[in-house]
C-alpha positions as CSV (number, residue, x, y, z in Angstrom):
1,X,99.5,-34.8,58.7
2,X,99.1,-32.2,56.1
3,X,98.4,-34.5,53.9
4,X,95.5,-36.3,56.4
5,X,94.3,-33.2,56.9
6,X,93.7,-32.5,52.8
7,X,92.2,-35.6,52.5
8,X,90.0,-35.6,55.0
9,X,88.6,-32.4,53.7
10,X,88.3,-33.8,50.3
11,X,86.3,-36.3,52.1
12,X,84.0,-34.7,53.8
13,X,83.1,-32.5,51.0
14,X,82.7,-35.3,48.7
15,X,80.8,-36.6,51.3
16,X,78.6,-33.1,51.8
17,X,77.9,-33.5,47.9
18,X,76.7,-36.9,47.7
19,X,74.1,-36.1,51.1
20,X,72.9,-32.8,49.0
21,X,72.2,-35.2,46.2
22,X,70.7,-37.9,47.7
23,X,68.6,-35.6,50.0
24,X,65.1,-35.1,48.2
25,X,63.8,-31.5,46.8
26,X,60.7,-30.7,48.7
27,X,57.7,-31.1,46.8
28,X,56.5,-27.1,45.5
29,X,52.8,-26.7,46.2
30,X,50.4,-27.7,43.6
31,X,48.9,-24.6,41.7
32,X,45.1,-24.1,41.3
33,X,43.9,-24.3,38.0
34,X,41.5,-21.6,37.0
35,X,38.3,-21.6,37.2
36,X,36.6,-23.4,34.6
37,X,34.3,-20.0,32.1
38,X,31.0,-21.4,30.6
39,X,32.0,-20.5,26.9
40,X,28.7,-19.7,25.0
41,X,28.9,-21.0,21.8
42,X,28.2,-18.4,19.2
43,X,25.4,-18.8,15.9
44,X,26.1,-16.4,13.7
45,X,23.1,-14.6,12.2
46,X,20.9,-16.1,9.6
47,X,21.6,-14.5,6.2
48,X,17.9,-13.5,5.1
49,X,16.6,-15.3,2.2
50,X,16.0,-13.1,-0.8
51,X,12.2,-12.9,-1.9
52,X,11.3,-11.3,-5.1
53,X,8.6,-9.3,-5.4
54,X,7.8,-8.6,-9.4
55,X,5.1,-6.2,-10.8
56,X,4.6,-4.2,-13.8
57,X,4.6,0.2,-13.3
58,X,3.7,2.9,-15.8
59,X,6.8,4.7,-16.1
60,X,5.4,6.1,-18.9
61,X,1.6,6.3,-21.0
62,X,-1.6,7.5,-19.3
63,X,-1.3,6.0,-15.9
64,X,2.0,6.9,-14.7
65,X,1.5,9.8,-12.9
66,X,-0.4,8.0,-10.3
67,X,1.4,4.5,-10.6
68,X,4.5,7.0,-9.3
69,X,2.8,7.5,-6.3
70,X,1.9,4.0,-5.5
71,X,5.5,2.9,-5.9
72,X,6.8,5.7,-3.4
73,X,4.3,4.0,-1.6
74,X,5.5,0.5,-1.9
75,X,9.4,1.4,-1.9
76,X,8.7,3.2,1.4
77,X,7.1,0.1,2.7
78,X,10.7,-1.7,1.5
79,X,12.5,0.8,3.3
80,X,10.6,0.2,6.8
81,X,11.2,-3.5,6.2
82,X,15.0,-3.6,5.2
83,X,15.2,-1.2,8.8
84,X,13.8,-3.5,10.7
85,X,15.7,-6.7,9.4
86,X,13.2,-8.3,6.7
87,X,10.0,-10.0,7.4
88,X,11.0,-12.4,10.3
89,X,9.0,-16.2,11.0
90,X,9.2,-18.0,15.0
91,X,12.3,-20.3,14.0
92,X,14.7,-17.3,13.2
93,X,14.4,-17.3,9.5
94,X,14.3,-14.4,7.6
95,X,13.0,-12.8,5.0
96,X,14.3,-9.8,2.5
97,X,12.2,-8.2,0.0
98,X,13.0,-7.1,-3.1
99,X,11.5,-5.6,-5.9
100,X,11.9,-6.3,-9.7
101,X,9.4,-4.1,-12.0
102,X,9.4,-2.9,-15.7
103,X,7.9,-0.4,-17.5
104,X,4.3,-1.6,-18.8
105,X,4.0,1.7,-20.8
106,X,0.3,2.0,-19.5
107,X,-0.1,-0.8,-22.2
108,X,-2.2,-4.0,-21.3
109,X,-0.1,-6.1,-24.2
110,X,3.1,-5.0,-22.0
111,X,1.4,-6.0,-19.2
112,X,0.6,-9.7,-20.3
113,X,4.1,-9.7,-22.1
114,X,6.0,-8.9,-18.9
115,X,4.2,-10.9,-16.0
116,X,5.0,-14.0,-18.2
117,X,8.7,-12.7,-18.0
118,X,8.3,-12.1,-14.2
119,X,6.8,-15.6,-13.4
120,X,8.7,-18.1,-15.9
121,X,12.8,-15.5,-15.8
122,X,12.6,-13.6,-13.1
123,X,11.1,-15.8,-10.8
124,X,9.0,-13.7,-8.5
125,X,8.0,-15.0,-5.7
126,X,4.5,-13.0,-5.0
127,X,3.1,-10.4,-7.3
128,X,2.0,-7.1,-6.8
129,X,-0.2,-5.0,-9.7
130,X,0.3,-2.3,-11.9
131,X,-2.0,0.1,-11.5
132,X,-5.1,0.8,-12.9
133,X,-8.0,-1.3,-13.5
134,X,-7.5,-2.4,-17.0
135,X,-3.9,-3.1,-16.6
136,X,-4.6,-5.1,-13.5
137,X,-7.3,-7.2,-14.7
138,X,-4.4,-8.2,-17.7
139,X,-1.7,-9.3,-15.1
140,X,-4.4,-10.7,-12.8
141,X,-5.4,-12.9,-15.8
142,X,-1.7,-14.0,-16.5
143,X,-1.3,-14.6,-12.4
144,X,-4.0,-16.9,-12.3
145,X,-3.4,-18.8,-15.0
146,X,0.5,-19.5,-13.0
147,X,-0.9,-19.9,-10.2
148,X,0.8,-17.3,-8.1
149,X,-0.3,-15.3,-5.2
150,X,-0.9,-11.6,-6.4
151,X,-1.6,-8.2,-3.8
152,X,-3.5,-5.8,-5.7
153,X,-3.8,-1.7,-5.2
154,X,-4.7,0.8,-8.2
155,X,-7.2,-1.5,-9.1
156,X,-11.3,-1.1,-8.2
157,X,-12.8,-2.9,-11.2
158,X,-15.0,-5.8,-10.0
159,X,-15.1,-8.2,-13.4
160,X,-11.8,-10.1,-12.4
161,X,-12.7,-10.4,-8.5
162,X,-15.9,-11.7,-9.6
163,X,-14.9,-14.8,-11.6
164,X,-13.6,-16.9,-9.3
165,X,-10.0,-15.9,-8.4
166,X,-8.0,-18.2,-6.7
167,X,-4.8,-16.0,-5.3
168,X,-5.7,-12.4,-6.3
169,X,-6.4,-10.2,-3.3
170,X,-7.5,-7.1,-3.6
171,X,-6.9,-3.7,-1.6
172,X,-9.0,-1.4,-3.2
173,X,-12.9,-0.8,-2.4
174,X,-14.8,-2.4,-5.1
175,X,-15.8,-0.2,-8.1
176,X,-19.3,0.2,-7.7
177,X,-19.4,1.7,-3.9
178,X,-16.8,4.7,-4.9
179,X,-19.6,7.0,-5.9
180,X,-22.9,6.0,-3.7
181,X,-21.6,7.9,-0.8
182,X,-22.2,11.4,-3.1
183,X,-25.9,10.2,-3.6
184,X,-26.0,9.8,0.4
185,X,-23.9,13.5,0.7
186,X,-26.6,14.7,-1.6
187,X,-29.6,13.7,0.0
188,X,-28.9,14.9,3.4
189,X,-27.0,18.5,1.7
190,X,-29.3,19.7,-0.5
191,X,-32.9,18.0,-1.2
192,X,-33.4,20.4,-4.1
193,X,-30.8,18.8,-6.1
194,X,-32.7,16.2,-9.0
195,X,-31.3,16.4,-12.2
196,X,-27.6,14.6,-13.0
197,X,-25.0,14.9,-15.6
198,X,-22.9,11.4,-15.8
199,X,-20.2,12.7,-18.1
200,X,-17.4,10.1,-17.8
201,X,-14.5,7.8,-19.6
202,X,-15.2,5.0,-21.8
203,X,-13.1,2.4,-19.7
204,X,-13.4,-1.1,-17.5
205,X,-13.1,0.8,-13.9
206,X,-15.4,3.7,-15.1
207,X,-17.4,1.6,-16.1
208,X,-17.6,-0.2,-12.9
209,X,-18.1,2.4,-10.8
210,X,-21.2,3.9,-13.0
211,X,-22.8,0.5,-13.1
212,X,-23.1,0.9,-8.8
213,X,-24.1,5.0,-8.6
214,X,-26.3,5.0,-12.3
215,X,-29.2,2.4,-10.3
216,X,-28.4,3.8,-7.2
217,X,-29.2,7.1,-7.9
218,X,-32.4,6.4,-9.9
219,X,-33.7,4.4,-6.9
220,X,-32.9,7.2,-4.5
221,X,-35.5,9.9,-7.1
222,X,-32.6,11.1,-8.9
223,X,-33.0,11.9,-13.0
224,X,-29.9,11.5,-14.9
225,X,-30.6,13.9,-17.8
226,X,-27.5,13.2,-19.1
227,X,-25.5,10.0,-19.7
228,X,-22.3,10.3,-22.2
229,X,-19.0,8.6,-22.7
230,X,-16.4,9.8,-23.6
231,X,-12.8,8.2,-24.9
232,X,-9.7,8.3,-23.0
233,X,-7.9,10.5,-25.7
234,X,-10.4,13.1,-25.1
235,X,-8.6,16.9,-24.7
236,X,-11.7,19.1,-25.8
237,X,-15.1,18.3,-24.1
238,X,-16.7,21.4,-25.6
239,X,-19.1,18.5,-26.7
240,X,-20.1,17.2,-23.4
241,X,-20.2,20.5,-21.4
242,X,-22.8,21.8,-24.0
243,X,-25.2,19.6,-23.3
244,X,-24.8,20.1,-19.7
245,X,-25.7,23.5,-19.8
246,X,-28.4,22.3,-21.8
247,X,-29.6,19.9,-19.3
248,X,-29.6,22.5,-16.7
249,X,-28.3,19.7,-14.5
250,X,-27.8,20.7,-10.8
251,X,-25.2,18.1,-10.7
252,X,-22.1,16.7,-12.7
253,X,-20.9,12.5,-11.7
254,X,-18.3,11.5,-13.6
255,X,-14.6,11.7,-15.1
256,X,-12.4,9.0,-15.1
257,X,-8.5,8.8,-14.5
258,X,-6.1,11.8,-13.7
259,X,-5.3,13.2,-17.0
260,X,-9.0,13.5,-18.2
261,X,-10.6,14.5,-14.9
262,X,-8.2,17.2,-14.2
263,X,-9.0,18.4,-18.0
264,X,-12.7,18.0,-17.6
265,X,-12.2,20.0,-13.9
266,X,-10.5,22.8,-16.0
267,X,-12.9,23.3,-18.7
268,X,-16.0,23.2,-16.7
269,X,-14.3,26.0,-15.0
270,X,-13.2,28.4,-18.0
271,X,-17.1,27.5,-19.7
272,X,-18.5,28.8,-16.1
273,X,-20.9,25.8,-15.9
274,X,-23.4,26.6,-13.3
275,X,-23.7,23.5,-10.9
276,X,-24.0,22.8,-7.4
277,X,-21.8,19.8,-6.9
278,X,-19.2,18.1,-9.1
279,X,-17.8,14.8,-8.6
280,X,-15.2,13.3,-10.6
281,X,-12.9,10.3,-10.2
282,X,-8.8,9.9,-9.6
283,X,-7.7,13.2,-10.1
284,X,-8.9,15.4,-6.9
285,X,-7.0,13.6,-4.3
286,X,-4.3,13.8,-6.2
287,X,-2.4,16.7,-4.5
288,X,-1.1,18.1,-7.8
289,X,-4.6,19.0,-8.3
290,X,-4.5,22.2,-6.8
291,X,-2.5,23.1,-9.4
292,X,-5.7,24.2,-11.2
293,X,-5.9,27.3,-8.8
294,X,-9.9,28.2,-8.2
295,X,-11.0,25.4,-10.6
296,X,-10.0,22.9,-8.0
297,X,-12.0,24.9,-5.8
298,X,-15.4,22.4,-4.8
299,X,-14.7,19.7,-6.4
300,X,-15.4,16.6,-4.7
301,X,-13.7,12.9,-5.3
302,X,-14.0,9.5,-3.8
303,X,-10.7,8.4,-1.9
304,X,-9.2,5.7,-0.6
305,X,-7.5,6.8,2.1
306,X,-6.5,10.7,3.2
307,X,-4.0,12.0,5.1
308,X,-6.3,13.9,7.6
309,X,-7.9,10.4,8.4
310,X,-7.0,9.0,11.7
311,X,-6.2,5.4,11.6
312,X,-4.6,4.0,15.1
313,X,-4.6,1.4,17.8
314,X,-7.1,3.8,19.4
315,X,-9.7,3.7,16.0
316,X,-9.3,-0.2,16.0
317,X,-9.5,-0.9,19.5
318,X,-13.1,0.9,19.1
319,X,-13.9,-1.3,15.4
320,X,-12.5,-4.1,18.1
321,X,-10.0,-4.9,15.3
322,X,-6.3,-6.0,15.6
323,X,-4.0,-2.9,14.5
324,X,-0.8,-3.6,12.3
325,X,2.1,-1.5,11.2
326,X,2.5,2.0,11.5
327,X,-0.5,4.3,12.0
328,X,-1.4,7.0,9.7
329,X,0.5,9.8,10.8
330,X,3.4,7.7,11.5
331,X,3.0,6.6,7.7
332,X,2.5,10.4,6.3
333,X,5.6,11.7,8.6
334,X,7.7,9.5,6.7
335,X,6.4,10.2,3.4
336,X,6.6,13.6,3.5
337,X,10.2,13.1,4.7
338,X,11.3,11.1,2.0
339,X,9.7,12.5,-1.1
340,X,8.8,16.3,0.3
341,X,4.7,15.9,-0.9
342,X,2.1,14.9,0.9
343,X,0.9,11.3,0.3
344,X,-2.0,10.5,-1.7
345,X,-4.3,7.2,-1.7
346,X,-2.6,5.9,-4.5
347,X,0.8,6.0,-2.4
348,X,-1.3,4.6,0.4
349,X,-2.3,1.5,-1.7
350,X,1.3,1.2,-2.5
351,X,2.6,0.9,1.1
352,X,-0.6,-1.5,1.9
353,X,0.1,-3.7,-0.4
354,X,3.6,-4.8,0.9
355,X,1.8,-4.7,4.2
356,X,-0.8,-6.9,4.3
357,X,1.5,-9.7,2.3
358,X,4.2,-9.1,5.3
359,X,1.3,-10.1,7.3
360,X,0.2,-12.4,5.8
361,X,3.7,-14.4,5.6
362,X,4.4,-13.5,9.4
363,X,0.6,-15.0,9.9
364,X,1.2,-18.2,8.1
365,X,5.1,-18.5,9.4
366,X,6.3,-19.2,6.0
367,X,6.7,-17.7,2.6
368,X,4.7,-21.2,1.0
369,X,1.8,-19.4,-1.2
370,X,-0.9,-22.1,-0.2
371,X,-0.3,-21.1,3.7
372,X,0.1,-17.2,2.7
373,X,-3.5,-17.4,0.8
374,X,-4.6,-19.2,3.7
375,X,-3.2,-16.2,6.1
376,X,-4.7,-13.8,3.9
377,X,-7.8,-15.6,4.0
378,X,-8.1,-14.8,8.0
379,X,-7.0,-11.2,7.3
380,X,-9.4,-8.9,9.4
381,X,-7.7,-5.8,10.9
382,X,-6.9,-2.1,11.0
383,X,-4.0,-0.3,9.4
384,X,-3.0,2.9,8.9
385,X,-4.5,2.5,5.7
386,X,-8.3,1.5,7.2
387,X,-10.0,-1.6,7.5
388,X,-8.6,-4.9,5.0
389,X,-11.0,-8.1,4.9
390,X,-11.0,-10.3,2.1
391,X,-14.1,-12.3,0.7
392,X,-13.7,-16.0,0.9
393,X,-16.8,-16.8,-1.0
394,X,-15.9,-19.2,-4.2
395,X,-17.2,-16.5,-6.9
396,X,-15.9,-13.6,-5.4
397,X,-12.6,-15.1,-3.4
398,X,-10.0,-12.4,-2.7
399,X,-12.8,-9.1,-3.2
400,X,-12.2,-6.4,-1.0
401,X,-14.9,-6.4,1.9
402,X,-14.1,-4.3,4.7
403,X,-12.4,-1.0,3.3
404,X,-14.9,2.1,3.0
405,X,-14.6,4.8,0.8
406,X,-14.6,8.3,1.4
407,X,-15.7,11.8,-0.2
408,X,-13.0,14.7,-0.3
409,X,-13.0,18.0,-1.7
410,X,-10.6,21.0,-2.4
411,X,-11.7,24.2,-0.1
412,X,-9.7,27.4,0.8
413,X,-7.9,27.6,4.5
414,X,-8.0,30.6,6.2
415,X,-5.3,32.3,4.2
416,X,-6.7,31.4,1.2
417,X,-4.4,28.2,0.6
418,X,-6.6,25.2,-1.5
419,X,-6.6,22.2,1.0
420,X,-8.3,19.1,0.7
421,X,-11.1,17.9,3.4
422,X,-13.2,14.5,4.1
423,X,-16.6,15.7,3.8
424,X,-18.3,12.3,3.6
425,X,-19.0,10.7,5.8
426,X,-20.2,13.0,8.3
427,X,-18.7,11.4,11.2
428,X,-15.6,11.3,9.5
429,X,-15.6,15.2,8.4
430,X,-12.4,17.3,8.5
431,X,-14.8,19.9,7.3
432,X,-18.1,20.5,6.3
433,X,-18.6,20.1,2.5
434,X,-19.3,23.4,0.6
435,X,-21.9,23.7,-2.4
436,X,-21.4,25.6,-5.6
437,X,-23.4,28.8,-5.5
């Protein structure tokens, strides 16, 4: 019975194990799959495209104390663009500047030597000028003939801009206008002035700029009772002042570049030389022209571009021009920050030059040079720097037309400190100008 009973047991656990295996699992609940994320897919940046910029700078020689300035001026401009990303087109690419320069030496044999090297080696993309007239007009020459886009600043002569230039643009007002505003000062200052002096540098942009005031002034009554040259080298101009005094001029136009003005400035000053007005060219808005003390004092020069001048949105919006890049304070802030001296036209014509060719590739939406010097072609606008408008006519393609000049000169501030002032024109004054007594 035992025995049944074991067995039966056996039995009906065997039995219990078979059911449990038989007997399906019930089915666990499906789990939700998560919810599907929209992955964005990820471009990574474009990696600007390089775009040289090659010029010639006198490091050293006769012109390098104001080709120093214009590169400040230019290498700022860099900075500004390198902050901002490079010089960006509508499809995302982009653009990054730099700059590949030697020293010309103030040599126009350099000059030609090294703009070959900077077209056929180096490769530059677009061209920028040395400054100074005569060096220009040499790398101008060499441009043209490679047909390559070229920005110019430092450079007023009007020979090369009248020949037919096919990608030269220039910045700078035309020679012959610098000195007609001091006939106009002159007229409406003091009508008992008559008798000039024209006492002034043997060289192409001198040269220009006496061919516009020399007519000028004889058609406004004016006698020029003297009318010497002088050579670049020139240190002593015992000569010259001699027959001033002589003349018994009421009025000295001339000079030339800084190293000779300033010296002119200086001796005029120690000889006593009894004038009402003196004009010369380059030096006196230089700011390191006050280092002559008292014989800064009067002294008027034609300018560019001064700090005190106001160029905004607000003074385009009434020229009903476009405005473009930073306005002028903006633009003298930052160059006082960065090189602790105020900022003279040359460093202006440095910075405007990079400008207007960033504008001019952003206008065209490419860095092709037959669609930039079609862009710079249309160029018509305000900038911290003044009014830029190039000629399109076939002789004189690329010739400044819309910048004005302006008349400074170095007075005394209240405490006696030598400042400089526009005097000309009159509805542009910082000050009133001040005649010689």
């Amino acid at each position: 019975m035992l025995r049944i009973s074991r067995v039966l047991w056996i039995g009906i656990l065997l039995a219990t194990l078979i059911l449990t295996a038989c007997t399906s699992a019930p089915t666990p609940a499906p789990t939700a799959a998560p919810p599907t994320v929209a992955v964005k897919a990820t471009t990574a940046p474009a990696v600007p495209k390089p775009l040289l910029l090659g010029f010639t700078a006198s490091q050293t020689g006769a012109q390098q104390v104001a080709s120093k300035k214009q590169i400040e001026g230019l290498q700022l401009w860099l900075d500004d663009v390198k902050k901002a990303g490079g010089i960006k087109l509508k499809d995302g690419t982009t653009y990054m500047p730099e700059m590949k320069f030697y020293d010309d030496e103030s040599k126009t044999d350099r000059v030609q030597t090294l703009y070959t090297k900077l077209i056929n080696e180096d490769k530059a993309d677009f061209l920028l000028s040395p400054y100074s007239s005569g060096l220009a007009r040499a790398a101008i020459a060499v441009a043209e003939q490679n047909d390559k886009v070229m920005i110019t600043a430092g450079a007023a002569e009007e020979v090369p801009m009248d020949q037919g230039t096919k990608r030269t643009f220039q910045l700078y007002t035309p020679g012959s206008q610098y000195y007609l505003g001091v006939i106009d000062l002159m007229q409406k200052l003091d009508p008992t002035i008559k008798k000039i002096a024209f006492v002034y540098e043997n060289e192409a942009f001198t040269l220009s700029v006496m061919n516009g005031i020399q007519p000028f002034a004889k058609s406004k009554g004016y006698e020029a009772v003297v009318d010497e040259k002088y050579d670049s080298t020139t240190t002593d101009f015992s000569t010259f002042i001699n027959k001033v005094i002589a003349s018994n001029a009421d009025a000295i136009i001339g000079g030339g570049h800084n190293t000779d003005s300033t010296t002119l400035a200086r001796q005029l000053f120690e000889k006593q030389v009894k004038v009402k007005l003196v004009a010369l060219l380059v030096a006196p808005p230089e700011p390191t022209f006050a280092s002559l003390g008292d014989a800064a004092l009067f002294v008027v020069g034609p300018t560019q571009w001064e700090p005190v001048m106001v160029f905004d949105a607000n003074t385009a919006k009434q020229a009903n021009l476009p405005f473009y890049g930073p306005d002028s304070k903006t633009f003298t802030a930052a160059y006082v920050a960065k090189y602790k001296a105020d900022p003279s036209y040359h460093s202006a014509g440095g910075y405007a030059q990079g400008l207007i060719l960033q504008k001019a590739i952003e206008d065209a939406d490419s860095a092709d040079p037959a669609k930039v010097v079609a862009a710079l072609e249309k160029v018509n606008l305000m900038t911290f720097y003044g009014t830029v408008k190039f000629s399109t006519e076939a002789k004189t393609h690329g010739k400044q037309t819309g910048h004005a000049m302006v008349l400074m000169q170095w007075q005394k501030d209240a405490a006696g400190k030598l400042v400089k002032q526009v005097v000309w024109p009159f509805e542009a004054q910082s000050a009133p100008v001040l005649i010689r007594k």
